[in-house]
C-alpha positions in Angstrom: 60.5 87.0 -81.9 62.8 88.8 -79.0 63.2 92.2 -80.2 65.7 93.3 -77.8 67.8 89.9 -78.8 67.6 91.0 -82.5 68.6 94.7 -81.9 71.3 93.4 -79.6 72.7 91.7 -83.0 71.9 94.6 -85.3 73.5 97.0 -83.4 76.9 95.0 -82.5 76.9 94.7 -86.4 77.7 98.5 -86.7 79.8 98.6 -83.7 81.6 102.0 -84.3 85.4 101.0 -86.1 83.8 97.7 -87.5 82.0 96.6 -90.7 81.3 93.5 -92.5 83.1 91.0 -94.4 81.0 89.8 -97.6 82.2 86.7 -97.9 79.6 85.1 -99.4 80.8 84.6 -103.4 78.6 81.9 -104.8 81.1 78.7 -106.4 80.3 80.6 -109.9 81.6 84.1 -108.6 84.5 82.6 -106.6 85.4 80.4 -109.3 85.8 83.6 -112.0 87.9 85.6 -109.1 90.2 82.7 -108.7 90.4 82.4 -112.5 91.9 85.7 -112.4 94.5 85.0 -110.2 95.5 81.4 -111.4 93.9 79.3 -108.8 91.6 75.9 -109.2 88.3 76.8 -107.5 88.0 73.5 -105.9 86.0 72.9 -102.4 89.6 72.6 -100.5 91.0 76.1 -102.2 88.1 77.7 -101.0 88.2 76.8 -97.3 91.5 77.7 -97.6 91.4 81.4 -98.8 88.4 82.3 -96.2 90.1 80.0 -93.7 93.2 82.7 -94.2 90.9 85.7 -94.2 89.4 84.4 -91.2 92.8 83.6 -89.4 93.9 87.4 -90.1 93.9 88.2 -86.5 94.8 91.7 -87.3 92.3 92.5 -89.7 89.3 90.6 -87.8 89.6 93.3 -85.2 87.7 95.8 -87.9 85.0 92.9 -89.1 81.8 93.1 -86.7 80.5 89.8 -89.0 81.1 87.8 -91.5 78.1 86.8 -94.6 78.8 83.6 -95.7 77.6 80.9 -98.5 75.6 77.5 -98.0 79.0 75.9 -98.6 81.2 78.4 -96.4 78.9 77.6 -93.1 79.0 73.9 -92.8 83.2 73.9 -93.7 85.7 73.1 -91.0 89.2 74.5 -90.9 91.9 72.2 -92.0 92.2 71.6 -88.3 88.9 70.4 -87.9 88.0 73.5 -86.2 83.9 74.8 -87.5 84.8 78.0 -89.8 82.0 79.7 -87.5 84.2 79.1 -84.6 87.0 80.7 -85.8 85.0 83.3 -87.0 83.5 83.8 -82.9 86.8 83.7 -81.4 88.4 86.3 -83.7 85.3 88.5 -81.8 83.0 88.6 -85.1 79.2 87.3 -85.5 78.7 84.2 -88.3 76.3 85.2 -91.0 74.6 83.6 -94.2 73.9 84.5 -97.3 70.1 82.7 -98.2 68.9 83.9 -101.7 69.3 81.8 -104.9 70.2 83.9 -107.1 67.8 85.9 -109.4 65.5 84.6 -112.4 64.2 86.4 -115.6 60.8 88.5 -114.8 58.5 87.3 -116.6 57.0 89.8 -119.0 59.8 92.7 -117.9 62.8 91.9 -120.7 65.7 92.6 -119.3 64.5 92.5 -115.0 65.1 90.1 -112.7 63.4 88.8 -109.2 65.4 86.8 -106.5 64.6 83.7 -105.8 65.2 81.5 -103.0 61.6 81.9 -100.3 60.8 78.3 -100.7 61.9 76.1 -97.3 63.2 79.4 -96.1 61.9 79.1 -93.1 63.2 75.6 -92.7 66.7 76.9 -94.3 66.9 79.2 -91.6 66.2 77.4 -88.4 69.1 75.0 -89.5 71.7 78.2 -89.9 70.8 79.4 -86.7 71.3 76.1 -85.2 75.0 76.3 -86.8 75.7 79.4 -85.3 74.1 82.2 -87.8 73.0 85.2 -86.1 72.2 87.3 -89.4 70.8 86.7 -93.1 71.5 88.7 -96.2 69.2 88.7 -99.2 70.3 91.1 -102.5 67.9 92.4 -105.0 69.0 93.2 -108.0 67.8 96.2 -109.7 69.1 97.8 -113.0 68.9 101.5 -114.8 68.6 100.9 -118.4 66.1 103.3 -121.0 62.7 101.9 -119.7 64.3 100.1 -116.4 63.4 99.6 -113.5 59.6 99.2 -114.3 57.5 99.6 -111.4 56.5 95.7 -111.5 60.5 95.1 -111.2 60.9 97.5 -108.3 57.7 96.3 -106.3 58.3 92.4 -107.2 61.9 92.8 -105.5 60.7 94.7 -102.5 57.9 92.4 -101.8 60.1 89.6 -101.9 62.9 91.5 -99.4 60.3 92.2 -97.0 59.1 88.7 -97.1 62.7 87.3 -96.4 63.1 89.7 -93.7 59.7 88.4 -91.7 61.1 85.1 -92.3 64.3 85.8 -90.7 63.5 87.9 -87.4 60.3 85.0 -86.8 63.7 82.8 -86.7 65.5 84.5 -84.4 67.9 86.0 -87.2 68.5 89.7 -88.2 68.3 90.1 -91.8 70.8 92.4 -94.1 68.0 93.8 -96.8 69.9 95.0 -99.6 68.4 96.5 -102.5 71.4 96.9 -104.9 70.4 99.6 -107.4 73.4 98.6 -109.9 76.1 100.6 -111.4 77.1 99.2 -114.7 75.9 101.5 -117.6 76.6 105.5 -118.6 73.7 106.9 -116.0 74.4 109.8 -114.0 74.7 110.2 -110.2 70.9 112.2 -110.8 69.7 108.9 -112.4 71.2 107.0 -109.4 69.5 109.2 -107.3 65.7 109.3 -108.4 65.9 105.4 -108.8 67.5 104.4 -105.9 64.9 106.9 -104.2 62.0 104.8 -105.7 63.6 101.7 -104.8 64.0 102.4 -101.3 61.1 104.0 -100.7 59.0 101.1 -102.1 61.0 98.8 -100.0 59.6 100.3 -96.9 56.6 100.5 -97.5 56.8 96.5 -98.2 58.6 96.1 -94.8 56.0 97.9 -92.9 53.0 96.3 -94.6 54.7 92.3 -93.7 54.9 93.7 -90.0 59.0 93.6 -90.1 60.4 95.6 -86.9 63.6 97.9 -88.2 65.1 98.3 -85.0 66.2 94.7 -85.4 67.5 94.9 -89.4 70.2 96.3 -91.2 69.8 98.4 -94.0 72.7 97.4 -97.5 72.5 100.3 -100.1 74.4 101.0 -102.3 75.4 104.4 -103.0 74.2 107.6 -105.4 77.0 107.2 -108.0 77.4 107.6 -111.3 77.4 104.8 -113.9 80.8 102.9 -114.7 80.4 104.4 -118.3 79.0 107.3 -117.4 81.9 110.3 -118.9 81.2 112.6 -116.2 82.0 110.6 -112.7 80.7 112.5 -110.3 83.6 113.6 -107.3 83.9 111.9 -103.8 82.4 114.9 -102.2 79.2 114.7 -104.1 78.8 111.1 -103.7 78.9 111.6 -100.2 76.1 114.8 -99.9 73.9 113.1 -102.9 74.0 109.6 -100.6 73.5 111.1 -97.2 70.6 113.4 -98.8 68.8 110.0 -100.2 69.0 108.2 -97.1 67.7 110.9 -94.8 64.7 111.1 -96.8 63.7 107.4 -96.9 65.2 105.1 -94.1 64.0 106.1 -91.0 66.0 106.6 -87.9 64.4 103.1 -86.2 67.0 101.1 -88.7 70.5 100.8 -86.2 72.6 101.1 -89.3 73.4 101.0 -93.0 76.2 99.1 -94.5 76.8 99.9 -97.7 78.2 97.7 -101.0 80.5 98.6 -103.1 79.5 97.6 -106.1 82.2 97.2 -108.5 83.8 100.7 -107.2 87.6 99.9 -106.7 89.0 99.7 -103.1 90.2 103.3 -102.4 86.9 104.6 -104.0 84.7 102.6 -101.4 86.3 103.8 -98.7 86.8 107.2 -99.3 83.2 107.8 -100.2 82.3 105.8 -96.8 84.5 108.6 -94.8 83.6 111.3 -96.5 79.5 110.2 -95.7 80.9 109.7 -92.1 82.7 113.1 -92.1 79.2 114.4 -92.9 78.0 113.5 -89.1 75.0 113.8 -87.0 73.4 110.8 -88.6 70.5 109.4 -87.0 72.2 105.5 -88.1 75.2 104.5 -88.1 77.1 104.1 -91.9 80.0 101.4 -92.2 80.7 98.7 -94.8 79.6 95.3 -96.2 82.6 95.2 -98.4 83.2 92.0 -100.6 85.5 92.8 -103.6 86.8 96.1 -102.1 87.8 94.2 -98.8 89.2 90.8 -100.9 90.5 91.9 -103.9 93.6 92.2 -102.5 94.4 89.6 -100.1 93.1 87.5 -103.4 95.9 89.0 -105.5 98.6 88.7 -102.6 97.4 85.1 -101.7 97.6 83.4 -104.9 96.7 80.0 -104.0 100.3 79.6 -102.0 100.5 78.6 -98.7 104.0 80.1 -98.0 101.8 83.5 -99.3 99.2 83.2 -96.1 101.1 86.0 -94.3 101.0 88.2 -97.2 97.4 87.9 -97.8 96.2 88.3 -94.1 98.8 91.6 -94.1 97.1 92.9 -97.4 93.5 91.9 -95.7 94.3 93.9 -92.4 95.5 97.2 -94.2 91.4 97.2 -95.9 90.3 96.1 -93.4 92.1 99.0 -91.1 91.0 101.1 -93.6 87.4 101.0 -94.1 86.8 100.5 -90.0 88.8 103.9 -90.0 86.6 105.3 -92.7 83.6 104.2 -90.4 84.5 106.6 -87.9 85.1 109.6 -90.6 89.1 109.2 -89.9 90.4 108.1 -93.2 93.1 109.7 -94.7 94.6 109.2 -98.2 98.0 110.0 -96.5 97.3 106.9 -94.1 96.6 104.6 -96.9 100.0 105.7 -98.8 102.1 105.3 -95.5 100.7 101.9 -95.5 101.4 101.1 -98.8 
């Protein structure tokens, strides 16, 4: 393992102005956005929607890397160009998505563990031939009246660190993201004390399998309230609550944290990322590994047309704009509505 190679990687990742483009939907996820919007998930629709995302000159400018799926990373462009290319030359670093999913836990009703460390190893020498320079692996953690148990919480962390010593033995930085979810009626104080747990317990599993953090990236989500929660707690709070959490379990070795966004709508993401970034003197750098908040709208605008390309790379670059300003704390509502 070259240390200094890794934090190299890490730390272009959360290049000041950039973030990162999830765009790593698995053919079930894709197939129910495309649904949405009228559009045949087939193998050929796909390449073409990240082809266009990819092509959005404008918008690459604001994407540091791009997380993509199995399928995504061996595609080429209608032109025969490698996708990974095109993702290099617009100035971004390919990525790869390498869990499978997650799988009932046995004797926890209602938890799940993620899947996917068999042949990892093997997985990932063959991505980094292709041109992957970073990994992402998501464990799924929920807040329900008994949930998260402990055997939940330390099954997924366990299983994180373990994909993370995999990936930097390989030459490859790996995204760790413990997604503490927000579907239900929790609070933001319920967010808190579990994502609190969660994190904590997920570094103590990285420093017991030996992983270095100056060379992995850190994929939170935020302290938020629960999507049915009646009392949503404000943008301001979101920010202090977050910012609070973070200081007191990541340490300041980790180059950066890019959150999710979790089912929060577009605006909502990125206002929560500035106002954390307004907060300042941060020992890591905060920015975004947006997937729905970044492609939600291109999606819409797009439509499966290929006269409606233009459209959905101009709908692509405002988010993206928006969230690389919101990584610098420079956001403004009035900018998004000028836009608009």
């Amino acid at each position: 393992m070259n240390l200094s190679d890794l934090n190299k990687v890490a730390t272009a990742m959360v290049t000041p102005g950039k973030g990162l483009l999830a765009a790593d939907e698995s053919t079930g996820t894709i197939k129910k956005r495309f649904d949405a919007i009228k559009v045949a998930s087939t193998e050929e629709s796909r390449r073409d929607y990240r082809e266009m995302l990819f092509r959005a000159k404008d918008g690459m400018q604001h994407i540091s890397g791009v997380i993509l799926y199995d399928e995504t990373i061996w595609q080429n462009a209608a032109d025969g160009t490698p996708l990974v290319k095109l993702i290099e030359q617009a100035g971004a670093i390919p990525g790869i998505k390498v869990d499978e999913g997650t799988q009932a836990l046995s004797a926890c009703p209602g938890e799940t563990v993620t899947v996917g460390l068999d042949k990892l190893a093997e997985r990932l020498a063959k991505y980094y031939e292709r041109g992957a320079r970073f990994a992402k692996w998501r464990a799924v953690i929920d807040i329900g009246a008994h949930i998260p148990t402990t055997t939940a919480v330390h099954v997924n962390a366990h299983a994180l660190a373990r994909y993370a010593a995999l990936c930097q033995a390989a030459q490859i930085v790996p995204i760790v993201e413990p997604e503490v979810l927000m579907d239900g009626d929790h609070d933001i104080d319920r967010c808190y004390e579990v994502t609190h747990r969660v994190l904590n317990h997920v570094f103590q599993e990285l420093s017991a399998q030996r992983v270095a953090l100056e060379g992995m990236i850190l994929k939170p989500n935020m302290a938020i309230s629960g999507m049915k929660c009646p009392k949503q707690a404000p943008v301001g709070e979101v920010a202090e609550k977050t910012i609070r959490l973070l200081r007191e379990c990541v340490p300041a070795a980790v180059p950066g944290i890019a959150f999710l966004s979790g089912g929060q709508s577009d605006q909502q993401a990125t206002a929560h990322l500035d106002a954390m970034n307004r907060i300042g003197h941060l020992p890591w750098k905060l920015t975004f590994s947006y997937g729905r908040a970044l492609q939600a709208a291109p999606q819409q605008a797009w439509s499966g047309k290929a006269e409606n390309v233009p459209a959905g790379q101009r709908a692509f670059t405002h988010r993206a704009r928006m969230n690389g300003l919101a990584s610098l704390g420079q956001w403004t509502d009035e900018l998004e509505k000028k836009a608009a």
